[in-house]
mmJSON file of the N, C-alpha and C atoms, coordinates in Angstrom:
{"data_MODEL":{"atom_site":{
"group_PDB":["ATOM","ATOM","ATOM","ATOM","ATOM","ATOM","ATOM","ATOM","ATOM","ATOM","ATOM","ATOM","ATOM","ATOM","ATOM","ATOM","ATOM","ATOM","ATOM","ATOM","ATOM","ATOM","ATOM","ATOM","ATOM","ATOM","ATOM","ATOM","ATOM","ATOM","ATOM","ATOM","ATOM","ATOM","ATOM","ATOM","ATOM","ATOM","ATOM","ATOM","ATOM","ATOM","ATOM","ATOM","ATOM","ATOM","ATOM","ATOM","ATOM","ATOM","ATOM","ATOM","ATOM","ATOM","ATOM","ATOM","ATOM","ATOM","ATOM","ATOM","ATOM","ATOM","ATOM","ATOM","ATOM","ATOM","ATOM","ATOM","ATOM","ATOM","ATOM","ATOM","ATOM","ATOM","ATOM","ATOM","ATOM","ATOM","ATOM","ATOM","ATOM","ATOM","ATOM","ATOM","ATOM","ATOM","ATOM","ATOM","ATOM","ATOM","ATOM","ATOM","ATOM","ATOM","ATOM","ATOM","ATOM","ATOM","ATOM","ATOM","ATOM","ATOM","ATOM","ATOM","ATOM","ATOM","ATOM","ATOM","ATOM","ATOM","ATOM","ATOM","ATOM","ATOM","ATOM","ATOM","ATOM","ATOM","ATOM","ATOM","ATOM","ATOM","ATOM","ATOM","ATOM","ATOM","ATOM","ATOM","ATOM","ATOM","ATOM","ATOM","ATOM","ATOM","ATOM","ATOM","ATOM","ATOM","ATOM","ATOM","ATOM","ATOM","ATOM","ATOM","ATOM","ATOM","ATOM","ATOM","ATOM","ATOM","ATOM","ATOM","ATOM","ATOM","ATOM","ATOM","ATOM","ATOM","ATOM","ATOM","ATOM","ATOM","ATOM","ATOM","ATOM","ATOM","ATOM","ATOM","ATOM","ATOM","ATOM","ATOM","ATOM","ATOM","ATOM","ATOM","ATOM","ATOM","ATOM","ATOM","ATOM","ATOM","ATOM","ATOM","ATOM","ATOM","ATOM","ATOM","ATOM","ATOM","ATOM","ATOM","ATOM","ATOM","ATOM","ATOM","ATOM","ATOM","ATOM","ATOM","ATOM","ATOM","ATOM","ATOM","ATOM","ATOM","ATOM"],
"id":[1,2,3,4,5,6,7,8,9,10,11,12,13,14,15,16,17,18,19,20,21,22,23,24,25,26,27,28,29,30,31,32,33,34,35,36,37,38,39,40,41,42,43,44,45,46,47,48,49,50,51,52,53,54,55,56,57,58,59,60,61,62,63,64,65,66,67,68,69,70,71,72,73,74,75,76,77,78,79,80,81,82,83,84,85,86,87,88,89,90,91,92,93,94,95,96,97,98,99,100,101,102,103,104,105,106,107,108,109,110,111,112,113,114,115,116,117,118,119,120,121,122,123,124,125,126,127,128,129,130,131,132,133,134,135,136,137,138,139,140,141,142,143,144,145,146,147,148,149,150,151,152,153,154,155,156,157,158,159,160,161,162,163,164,165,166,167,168,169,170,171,172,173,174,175,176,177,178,179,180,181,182,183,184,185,186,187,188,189,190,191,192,193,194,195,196,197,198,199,200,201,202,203,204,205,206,207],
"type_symbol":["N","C","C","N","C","C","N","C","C","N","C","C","N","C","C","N","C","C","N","C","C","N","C","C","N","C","C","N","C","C","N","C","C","N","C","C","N","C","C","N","C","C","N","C","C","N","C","C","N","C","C","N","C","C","N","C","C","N","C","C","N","C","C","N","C","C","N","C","C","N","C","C","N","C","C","N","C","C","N","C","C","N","C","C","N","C","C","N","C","C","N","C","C","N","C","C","N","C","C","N","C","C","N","C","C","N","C","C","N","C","C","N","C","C","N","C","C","N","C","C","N","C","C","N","C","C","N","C","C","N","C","C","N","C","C","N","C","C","N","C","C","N","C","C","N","C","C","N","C","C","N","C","C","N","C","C","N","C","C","N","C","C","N","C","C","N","C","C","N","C","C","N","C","C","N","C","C","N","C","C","N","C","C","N","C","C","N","C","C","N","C","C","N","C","C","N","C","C","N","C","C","N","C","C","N","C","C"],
"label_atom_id":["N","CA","C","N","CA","C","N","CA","C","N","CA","C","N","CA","C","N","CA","C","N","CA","C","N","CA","C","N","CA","C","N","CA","C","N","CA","C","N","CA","C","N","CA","C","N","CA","C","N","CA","C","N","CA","C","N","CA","C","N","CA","C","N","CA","C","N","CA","C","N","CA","C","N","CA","C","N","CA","C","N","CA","C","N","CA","C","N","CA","C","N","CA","C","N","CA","C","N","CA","C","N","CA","C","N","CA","C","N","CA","C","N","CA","C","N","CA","C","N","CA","C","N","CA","C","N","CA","C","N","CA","C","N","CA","C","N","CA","C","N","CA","C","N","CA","C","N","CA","C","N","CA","C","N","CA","C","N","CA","C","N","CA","C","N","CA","C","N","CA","C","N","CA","C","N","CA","C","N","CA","C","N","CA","C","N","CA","C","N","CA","C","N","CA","C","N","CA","C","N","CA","C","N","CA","C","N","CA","C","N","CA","C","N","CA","C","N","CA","C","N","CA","C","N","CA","C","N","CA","C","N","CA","C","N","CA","C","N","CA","C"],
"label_alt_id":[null,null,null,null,null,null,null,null,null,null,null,null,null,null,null,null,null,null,null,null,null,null,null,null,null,null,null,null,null,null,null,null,null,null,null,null,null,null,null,null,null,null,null,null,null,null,null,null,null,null,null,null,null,null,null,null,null,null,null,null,null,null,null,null,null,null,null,null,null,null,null,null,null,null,null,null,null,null,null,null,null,null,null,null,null,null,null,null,null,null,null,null,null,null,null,null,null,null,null,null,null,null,null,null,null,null,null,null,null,null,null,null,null,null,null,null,null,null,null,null,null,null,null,null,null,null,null,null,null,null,null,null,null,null,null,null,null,null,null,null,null,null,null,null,null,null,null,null,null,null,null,null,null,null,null,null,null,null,null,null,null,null,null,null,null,null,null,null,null,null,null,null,null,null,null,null,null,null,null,null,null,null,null,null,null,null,null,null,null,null,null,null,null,null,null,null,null,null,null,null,null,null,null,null,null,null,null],
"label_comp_id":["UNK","UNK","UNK","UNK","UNK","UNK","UNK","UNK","UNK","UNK","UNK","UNK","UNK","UNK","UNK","UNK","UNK","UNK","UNK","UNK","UNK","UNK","UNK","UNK","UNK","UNK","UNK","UNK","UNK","UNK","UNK","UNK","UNK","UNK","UNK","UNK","UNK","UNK","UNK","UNK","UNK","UNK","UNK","UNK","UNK","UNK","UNK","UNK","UNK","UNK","UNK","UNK","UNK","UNK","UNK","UNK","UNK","UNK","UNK","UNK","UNK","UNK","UNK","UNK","UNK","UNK","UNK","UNK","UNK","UNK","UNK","UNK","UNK","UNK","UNK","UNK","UNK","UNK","UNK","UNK","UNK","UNK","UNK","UNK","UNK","UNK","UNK","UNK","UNK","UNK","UNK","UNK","UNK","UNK","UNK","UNK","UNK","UNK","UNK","UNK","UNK","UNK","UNK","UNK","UNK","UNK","UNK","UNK","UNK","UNK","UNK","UNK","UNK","UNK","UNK","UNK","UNK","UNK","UNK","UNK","UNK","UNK","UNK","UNK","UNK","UNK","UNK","UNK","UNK","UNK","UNK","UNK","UNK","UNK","UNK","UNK","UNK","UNK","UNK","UNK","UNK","UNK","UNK","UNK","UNK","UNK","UNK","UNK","UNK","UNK","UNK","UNK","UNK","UNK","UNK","UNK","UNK","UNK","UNK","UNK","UNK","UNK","UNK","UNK","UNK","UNK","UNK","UNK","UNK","UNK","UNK","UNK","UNK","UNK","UNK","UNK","UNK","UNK","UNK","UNK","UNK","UNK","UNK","UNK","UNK","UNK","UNK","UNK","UNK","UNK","UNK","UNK","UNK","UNK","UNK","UNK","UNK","UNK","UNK","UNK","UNK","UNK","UNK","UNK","UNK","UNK","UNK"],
"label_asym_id":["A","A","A","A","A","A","A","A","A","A","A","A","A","A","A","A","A","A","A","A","A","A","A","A","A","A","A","A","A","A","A","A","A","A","A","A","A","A","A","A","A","A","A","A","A","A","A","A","A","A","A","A","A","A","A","A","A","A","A","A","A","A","A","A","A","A","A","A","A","A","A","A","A","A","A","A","A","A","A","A","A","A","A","A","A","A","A","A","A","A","A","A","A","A","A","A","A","A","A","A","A","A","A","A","A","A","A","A","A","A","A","A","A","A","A","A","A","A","A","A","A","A","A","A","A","A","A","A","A","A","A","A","A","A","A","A","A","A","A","A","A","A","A","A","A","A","A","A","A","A","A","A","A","A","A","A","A","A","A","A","A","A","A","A","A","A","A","A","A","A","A","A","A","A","A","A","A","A","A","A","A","A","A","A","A","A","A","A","A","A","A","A","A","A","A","A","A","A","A","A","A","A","A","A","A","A","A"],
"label_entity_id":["1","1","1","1","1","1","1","1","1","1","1","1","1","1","1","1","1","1","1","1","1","1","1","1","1","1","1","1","1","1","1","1","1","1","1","1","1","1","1","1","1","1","1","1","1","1","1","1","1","1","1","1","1","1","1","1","1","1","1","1","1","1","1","1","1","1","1","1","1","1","1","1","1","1","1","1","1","1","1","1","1","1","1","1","1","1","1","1","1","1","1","1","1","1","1","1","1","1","1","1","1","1","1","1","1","1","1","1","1","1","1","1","1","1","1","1","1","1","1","1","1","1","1","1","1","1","1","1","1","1","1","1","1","1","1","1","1","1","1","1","1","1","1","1","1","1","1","1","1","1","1","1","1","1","1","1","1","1","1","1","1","1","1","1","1","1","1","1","1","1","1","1","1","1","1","1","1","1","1","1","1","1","1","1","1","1","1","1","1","1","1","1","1","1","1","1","1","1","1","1","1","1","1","1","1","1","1"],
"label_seq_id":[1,1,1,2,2,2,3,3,3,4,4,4,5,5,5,6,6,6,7,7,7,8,8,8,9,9,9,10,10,10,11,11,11,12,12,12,13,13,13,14,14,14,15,15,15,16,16,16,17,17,17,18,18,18,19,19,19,20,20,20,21,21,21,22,22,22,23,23,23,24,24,24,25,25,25,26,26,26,27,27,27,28,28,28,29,29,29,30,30,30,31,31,31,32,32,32,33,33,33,34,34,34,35,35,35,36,36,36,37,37,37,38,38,38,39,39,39,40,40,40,41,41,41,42,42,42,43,43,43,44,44,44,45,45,45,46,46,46,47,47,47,48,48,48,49,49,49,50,50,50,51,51,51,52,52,52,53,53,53,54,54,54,55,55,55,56,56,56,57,57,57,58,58,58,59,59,59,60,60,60,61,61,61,62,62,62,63,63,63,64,64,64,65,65,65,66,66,66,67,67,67,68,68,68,69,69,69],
"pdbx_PDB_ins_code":[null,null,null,null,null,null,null,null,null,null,null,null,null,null,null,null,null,null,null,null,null,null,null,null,null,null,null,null,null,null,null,null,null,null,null,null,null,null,null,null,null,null,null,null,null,null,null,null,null,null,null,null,null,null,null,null,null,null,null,null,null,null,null,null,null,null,null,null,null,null,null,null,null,null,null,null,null,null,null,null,null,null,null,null,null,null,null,null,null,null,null,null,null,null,null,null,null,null,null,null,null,null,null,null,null,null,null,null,null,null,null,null,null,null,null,null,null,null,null,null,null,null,null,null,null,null,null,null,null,null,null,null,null,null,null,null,null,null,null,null,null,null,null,null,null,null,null,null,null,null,null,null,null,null,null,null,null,null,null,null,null,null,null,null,null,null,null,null,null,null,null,null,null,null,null,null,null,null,null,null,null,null,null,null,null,null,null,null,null,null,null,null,null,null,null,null,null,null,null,null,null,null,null,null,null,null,null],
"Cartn_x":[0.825,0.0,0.867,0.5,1.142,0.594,-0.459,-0.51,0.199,0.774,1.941,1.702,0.395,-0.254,0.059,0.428,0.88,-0.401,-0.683,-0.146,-0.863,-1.026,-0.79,-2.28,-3.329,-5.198,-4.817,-5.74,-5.73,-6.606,-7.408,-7.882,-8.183,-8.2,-8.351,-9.169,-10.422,-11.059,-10.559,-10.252,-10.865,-11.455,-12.576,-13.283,-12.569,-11.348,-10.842,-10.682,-9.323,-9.363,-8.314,-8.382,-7.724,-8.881,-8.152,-8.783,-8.377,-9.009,-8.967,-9.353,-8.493,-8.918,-9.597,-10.931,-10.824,-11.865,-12.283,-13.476,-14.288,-15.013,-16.539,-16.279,-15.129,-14.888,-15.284,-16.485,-16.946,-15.557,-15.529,-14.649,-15.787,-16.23,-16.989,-16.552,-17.243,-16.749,-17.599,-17.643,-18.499,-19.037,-17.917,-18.201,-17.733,-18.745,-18.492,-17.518,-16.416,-14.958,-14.103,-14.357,-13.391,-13.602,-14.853,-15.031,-14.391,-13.414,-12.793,-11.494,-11.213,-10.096,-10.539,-11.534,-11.721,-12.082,-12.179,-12.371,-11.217,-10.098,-9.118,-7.999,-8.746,-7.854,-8.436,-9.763,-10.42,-9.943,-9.743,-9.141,-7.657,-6.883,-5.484,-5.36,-6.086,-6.493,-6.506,-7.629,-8.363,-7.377,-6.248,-5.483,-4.138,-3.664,-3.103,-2.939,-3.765,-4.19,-5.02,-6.001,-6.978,-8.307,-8.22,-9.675,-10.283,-11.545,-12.553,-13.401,-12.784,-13.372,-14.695,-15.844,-16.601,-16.673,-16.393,-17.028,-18.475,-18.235,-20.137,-20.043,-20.818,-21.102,-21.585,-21.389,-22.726,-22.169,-23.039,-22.805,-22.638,-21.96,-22.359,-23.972,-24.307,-25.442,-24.856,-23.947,-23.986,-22.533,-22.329,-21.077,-20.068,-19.922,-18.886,-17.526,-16.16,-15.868,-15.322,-14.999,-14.908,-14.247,-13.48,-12.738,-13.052,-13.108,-14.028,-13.232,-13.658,-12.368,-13.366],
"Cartn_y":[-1.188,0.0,1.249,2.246,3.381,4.532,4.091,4.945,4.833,6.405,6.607,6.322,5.613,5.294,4.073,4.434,3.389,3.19,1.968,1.0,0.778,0.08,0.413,-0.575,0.026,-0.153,-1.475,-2.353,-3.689,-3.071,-2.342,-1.69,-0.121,-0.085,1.483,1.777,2.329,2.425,3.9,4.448,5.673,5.566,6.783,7.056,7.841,8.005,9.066,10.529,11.121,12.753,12.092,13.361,13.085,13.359,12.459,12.497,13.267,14.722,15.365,15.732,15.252,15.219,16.697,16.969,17.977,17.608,18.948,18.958,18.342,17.809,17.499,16.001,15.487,13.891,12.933,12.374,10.896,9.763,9.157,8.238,6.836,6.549,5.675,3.924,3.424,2.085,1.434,-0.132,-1.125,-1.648,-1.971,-2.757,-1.544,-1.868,-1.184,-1.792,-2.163,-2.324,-1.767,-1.142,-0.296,1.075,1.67,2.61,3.695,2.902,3.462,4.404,3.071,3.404,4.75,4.897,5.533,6.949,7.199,8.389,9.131,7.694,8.5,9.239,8.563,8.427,10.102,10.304,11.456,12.528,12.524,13.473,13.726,13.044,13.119,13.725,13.926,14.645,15.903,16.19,17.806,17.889,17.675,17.961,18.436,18.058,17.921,18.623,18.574,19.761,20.553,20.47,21.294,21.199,19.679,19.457,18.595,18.465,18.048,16.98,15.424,14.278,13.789,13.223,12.89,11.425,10.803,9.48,8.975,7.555,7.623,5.668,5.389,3.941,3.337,2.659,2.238,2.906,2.579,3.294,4.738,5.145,7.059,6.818,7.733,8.091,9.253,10.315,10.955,10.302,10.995,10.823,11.338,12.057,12.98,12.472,13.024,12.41,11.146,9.65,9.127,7.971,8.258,7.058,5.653,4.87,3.537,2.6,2.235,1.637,-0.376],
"Cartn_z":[0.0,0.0,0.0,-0.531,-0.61,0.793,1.136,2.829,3.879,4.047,4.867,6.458,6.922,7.847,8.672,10.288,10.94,11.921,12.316,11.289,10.52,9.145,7.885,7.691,7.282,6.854,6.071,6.647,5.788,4.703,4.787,3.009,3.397,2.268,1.717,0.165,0.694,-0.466,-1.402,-2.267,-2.915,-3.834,-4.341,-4.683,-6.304,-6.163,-6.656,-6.318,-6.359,-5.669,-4.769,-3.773,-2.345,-1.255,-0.12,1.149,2.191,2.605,3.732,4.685,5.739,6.883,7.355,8.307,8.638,9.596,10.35,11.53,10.903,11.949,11.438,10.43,9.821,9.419,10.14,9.854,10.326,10.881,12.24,12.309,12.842,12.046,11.967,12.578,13.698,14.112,14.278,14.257,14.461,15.922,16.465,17.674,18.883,19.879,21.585,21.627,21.637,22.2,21.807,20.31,19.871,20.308,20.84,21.196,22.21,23.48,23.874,22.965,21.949,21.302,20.104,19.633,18.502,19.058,20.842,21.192,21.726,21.942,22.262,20.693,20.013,18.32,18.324,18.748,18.338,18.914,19.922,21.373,20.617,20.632,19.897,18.436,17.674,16.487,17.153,17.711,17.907,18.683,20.088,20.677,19.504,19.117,18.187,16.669,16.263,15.189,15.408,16.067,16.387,15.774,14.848,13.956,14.569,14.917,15.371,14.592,14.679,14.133,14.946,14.039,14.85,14.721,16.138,16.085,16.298,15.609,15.508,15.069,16.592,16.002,15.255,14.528,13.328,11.9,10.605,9.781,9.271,8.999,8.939,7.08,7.277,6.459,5.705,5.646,4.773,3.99,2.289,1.632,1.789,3.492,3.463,3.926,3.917,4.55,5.735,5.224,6.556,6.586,7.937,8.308,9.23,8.5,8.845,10.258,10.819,11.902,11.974],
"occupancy":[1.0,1.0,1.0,1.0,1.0,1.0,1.0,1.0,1.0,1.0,1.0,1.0,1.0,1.0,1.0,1.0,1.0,1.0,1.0,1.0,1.0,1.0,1.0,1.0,1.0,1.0,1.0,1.0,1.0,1.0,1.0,1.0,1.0,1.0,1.0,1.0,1.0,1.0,1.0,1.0,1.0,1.0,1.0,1.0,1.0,1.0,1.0,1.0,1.0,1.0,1.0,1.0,1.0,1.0,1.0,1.0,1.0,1.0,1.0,1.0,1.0,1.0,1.0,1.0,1.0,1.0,1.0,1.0,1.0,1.0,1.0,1.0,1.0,1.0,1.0,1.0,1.0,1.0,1.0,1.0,1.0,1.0,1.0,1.0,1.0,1.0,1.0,1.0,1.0,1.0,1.0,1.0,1.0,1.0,1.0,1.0,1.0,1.0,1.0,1.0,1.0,1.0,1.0,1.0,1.0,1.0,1.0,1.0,1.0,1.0,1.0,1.0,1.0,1.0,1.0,1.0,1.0,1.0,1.0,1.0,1.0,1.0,1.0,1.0,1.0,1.0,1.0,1.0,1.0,1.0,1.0,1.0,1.0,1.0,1.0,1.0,1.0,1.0,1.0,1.0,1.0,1.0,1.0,1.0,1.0,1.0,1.0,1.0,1.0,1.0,1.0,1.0,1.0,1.0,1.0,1.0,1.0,1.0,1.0,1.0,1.0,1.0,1.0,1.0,1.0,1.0,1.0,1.0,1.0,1.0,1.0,1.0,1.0,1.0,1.0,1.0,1.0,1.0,1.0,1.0,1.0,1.0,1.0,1.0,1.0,1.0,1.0,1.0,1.0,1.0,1.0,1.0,1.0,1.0,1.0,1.0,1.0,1.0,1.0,1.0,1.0,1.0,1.0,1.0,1.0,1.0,1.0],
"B_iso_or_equiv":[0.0,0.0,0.0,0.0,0.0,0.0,0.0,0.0,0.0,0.0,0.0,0.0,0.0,0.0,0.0,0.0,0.0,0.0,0.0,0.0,0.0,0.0,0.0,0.0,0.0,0.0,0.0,0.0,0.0,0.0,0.0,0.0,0.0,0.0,0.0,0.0,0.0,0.0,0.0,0.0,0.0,0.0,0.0,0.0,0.0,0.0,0.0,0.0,0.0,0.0,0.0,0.0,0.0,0.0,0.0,0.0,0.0,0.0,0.0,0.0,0.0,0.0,0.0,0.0,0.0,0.0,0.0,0.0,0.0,0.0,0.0,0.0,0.0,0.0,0.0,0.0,0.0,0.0,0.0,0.0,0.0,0.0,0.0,0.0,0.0,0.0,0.0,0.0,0.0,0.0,0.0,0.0,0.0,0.0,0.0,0.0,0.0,0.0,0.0,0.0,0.0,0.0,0.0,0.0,0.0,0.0,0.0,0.0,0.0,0.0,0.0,0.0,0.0,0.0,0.0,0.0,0.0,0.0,0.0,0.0,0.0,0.0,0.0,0.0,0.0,0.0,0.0,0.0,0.0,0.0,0.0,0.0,0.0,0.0,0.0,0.0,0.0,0.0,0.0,0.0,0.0,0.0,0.0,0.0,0.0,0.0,0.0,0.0,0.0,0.0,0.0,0.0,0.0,0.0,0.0,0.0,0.0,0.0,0.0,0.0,0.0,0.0,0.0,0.0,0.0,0.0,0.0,0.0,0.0,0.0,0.0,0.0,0.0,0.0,0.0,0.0,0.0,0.0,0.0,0.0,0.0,0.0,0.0,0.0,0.0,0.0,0.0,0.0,0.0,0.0,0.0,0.0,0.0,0.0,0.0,0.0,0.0,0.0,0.0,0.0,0.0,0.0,0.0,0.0,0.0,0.0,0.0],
"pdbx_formal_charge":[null,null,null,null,null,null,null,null,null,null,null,null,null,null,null,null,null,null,null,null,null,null,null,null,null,null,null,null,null,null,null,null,null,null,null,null,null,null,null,null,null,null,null,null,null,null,null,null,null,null,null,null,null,null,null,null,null,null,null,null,null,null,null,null,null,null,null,null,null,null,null,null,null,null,null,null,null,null,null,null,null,null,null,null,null,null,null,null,null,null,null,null,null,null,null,null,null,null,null,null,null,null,null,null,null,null,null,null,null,null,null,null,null,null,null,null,null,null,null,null,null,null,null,null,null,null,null,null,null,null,null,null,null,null,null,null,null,null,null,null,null,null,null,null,null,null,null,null,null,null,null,null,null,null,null,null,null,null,null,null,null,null,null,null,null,null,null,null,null,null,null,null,null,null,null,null,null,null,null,null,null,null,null,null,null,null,null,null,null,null,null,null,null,null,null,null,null,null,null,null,null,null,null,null,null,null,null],
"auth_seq_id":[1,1,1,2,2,2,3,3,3,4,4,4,5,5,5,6,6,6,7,7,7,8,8,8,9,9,9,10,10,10,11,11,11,12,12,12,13,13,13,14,14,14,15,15,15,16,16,16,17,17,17,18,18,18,19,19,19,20,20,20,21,21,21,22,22,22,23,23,23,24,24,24,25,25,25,26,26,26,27,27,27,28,28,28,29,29,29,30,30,30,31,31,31,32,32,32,33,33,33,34,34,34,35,35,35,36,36,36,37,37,37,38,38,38,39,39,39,40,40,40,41,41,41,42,42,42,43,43,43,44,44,44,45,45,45,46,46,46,47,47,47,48,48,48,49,49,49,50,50,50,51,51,51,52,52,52,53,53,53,54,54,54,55,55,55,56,56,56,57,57,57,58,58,58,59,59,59,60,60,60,61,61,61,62,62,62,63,63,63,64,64,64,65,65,65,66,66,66,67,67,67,68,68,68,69,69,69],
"auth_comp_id":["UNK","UNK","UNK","UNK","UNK","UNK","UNK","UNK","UNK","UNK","UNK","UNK","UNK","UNK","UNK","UNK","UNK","UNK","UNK","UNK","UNK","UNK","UNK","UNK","UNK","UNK","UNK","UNK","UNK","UNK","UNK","UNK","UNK","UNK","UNK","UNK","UNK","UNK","UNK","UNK","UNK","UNK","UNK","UNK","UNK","UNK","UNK","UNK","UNK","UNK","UNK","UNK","UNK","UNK","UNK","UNK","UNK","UNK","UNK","UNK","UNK","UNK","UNK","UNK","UNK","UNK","UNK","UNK","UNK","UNK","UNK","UNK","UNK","UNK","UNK","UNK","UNK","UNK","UNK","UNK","UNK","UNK","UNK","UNK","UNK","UNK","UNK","UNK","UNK","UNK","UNK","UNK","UNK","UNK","UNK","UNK","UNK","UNK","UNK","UNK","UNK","UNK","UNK","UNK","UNK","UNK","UNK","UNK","UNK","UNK","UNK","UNK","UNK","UNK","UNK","UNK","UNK","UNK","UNK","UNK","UNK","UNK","UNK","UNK","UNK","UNK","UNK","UNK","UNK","UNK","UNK","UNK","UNK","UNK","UNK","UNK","UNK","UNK","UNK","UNK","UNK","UNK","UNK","UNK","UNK","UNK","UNK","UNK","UNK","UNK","UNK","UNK","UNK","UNK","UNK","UNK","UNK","UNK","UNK","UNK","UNK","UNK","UNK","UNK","UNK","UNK","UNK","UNK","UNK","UNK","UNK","UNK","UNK","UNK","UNK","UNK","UNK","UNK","UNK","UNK","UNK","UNK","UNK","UNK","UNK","UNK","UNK","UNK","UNK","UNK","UNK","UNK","UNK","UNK","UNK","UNK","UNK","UNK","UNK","UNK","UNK","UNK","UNK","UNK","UNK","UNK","UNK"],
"auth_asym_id":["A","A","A","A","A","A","A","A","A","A","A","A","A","A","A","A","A","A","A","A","A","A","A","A","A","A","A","A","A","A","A","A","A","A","A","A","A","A","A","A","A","A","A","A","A","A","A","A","A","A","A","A","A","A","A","A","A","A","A","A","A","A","A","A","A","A","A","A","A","A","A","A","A","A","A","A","A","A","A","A","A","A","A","A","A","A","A","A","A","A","A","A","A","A","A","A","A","A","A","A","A","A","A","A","A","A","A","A","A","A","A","A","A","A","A","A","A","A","A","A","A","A","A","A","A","A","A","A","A","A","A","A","A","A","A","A","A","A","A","A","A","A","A","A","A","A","A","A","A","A","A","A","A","A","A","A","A","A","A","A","A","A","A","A","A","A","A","A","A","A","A","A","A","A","A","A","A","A","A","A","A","A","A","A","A","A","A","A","A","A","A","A","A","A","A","A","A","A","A","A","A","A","A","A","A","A","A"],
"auth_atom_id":["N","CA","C","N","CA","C","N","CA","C","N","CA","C","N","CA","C","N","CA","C","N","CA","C","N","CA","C","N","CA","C","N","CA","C","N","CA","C","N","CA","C","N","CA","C","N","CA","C","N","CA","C","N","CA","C","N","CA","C","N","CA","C","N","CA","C","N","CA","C","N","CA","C","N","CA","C","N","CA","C","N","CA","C","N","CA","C","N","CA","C","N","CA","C","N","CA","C","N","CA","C","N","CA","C","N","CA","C","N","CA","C","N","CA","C","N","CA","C","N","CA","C","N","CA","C","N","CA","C","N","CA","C","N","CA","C","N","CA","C","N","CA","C","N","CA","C","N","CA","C","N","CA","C","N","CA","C","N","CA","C","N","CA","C","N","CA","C","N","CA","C","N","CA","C","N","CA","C","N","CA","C","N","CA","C","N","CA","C","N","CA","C","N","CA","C","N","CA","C","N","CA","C","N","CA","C","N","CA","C","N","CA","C","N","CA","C","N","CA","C","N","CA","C","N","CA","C","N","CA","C","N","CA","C","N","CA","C","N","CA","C"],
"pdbx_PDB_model_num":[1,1,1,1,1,1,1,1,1,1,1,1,1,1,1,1,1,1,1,1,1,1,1,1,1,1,1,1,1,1,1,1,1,1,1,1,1,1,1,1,1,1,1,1,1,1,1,1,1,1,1,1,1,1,1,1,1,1,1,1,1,1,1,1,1,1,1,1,1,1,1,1,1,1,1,1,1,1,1,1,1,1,1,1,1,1,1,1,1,1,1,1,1,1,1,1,1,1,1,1,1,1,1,1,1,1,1,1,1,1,1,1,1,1,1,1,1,1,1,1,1,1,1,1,1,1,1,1,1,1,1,1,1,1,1,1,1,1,1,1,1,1,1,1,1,1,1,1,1,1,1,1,1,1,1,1,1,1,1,1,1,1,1,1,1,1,1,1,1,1,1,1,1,1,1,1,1,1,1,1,1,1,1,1,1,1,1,1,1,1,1,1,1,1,1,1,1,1,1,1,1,1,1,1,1,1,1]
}}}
């Protein structure tokens, strides 16, 4: 894979274009166990850059945006 991402997405979809991160990006997860983890992933973003990811269990509903866990 060419994503500079550790550690490194067993897949990666695009759509075509590029993908940017910003406030308000869906971090979308499946199971209550990952949930601790995907809020601290979230906290460390907005600490960090200062952009504001939203996590959200379950499927996201809109096309914007999003990182699948």
């Amino acid at each position: 894979m060419n994503d500079p991402v550790v550690p490194v997405p067993v897949r990666s979809d695009r759509a075509g274009g590029e993908f940017a991160f910003r406030s308000g990006t869906t971090v979308a997860y499946g199971g209550a166990d990952v949930a601790p983890i995907v809020g601290r992933f979230c906290s460390e973003v907005a600490r960090r850059t200062g952009l504001r990811p939203v996590p959200l269990a379950g499927n996201p509903a809109s096309n914007g945006p999003v990182v699948s866990i």
